[in-house]
C-alpha positions as semicolon CSV with decimal commas, in nm:
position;residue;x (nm);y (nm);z (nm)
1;X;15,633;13,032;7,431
2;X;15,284;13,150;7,466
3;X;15,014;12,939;7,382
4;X;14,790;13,088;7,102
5;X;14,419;13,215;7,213
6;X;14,244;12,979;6,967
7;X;13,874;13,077;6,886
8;X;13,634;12,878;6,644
9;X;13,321;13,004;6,504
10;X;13,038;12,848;6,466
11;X;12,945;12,741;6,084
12;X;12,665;12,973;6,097
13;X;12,909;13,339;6,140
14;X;12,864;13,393;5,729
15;X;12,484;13,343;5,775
16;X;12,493;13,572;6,061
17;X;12,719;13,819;5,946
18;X;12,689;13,882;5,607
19;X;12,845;14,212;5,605
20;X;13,162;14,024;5,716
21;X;13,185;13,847;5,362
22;X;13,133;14,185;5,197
23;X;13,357;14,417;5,444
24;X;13,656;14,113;5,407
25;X;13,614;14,119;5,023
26;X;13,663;14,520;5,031
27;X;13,948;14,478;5,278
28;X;14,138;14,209;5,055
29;X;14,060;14,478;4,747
30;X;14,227;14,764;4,907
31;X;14,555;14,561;5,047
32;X;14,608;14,434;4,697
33;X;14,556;14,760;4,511
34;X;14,884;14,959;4,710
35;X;14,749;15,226;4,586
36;X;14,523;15,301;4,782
37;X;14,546;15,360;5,152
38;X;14,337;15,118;5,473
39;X;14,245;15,382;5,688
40;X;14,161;15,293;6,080
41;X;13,818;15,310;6,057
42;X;13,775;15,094;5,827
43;X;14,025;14,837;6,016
44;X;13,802;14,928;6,300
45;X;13,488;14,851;6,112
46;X;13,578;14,520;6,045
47;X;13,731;14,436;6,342
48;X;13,467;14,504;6,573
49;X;13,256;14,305;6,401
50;X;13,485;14,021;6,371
51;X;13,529;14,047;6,765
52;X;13,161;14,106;6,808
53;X;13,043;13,774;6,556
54;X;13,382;13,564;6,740
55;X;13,174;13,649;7,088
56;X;13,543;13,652;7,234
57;X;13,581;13,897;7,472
58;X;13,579;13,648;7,754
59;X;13,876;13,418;7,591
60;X;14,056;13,683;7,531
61;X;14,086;13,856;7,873
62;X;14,189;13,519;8,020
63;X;14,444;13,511;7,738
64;X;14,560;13,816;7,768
65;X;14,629;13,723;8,108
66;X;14,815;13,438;8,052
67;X;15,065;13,603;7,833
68;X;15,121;13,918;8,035
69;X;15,388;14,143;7,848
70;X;15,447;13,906;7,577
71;X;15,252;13,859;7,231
72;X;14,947;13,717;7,233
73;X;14,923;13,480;6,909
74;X;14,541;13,506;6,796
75;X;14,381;13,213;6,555
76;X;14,093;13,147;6,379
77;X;14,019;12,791;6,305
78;X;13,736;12,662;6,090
79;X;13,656;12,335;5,907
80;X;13,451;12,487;5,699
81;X;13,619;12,641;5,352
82;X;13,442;12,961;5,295
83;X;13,491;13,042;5,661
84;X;13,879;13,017;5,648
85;X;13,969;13,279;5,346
86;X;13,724;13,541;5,479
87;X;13,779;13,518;5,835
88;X;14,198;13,488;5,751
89;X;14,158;13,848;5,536
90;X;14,032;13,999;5,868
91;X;14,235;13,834;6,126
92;X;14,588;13,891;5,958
93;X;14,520;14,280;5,894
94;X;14,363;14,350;6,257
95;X;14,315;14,221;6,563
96;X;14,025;14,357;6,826
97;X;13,980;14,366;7,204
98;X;13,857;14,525;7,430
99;X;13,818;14,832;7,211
100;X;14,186;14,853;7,119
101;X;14,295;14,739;6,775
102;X;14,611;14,629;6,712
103;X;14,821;14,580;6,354
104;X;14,997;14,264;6,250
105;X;15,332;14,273;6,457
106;X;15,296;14,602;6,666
107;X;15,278;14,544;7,042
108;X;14,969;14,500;7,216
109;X;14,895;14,855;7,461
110;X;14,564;14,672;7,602
């Protein structure tokens, strides 16, 4: 089993990222409508700026690393409420390194 790349923001990442809030919120909208389709720039959008606000590049080379060929479990932890629910409605619907973005459950080509 590979050990998940664990990465906690600071309290301040809403403060410092606003858009993040607003961007998540939009995200969450679209996903629940079905109707309407998330296109890859948006997930890129998003994602960059989740990766950018994280500051993870570092951990996550070293991670990838680690776990080679296999999956590479990615979580956000926060004790902090409000960070939790907008950070999750990112993190479950993309995942960002290294300039390659990656769906929930589709193989990693980094």
């Amino acid at each position: 089993m590979i050990d998940p790349l664990i990465l906690r923001p600071d309290e301040s990442i809403l403060t410092r990222y606003p858009e993040l809030v607003k961007l998540a919120a939009e995200l969450s909208d679209i996903y629940a409508d079905r109707k309407k389709l998330v296109t890859d720039n948006a997930l890129q959008l998003i994602g960059t700026l989740l990766w950018r606000a994280l500051d993870a590049d570092e951990p996550f080379q070293q991670a990838r690393k680690r776990a080679g060929q296999h999956l590479l479990p990615i979580v956000i932890e926060s004790g902090k409420p409000e960070i939790r629910p907008t950070l999750s409605d990112v993190a479950v619907n993309c995942v960002a390194g290294s300039g390659h973005f990656v769906r929930e459950r589709q193989p990693c080509s980094c």
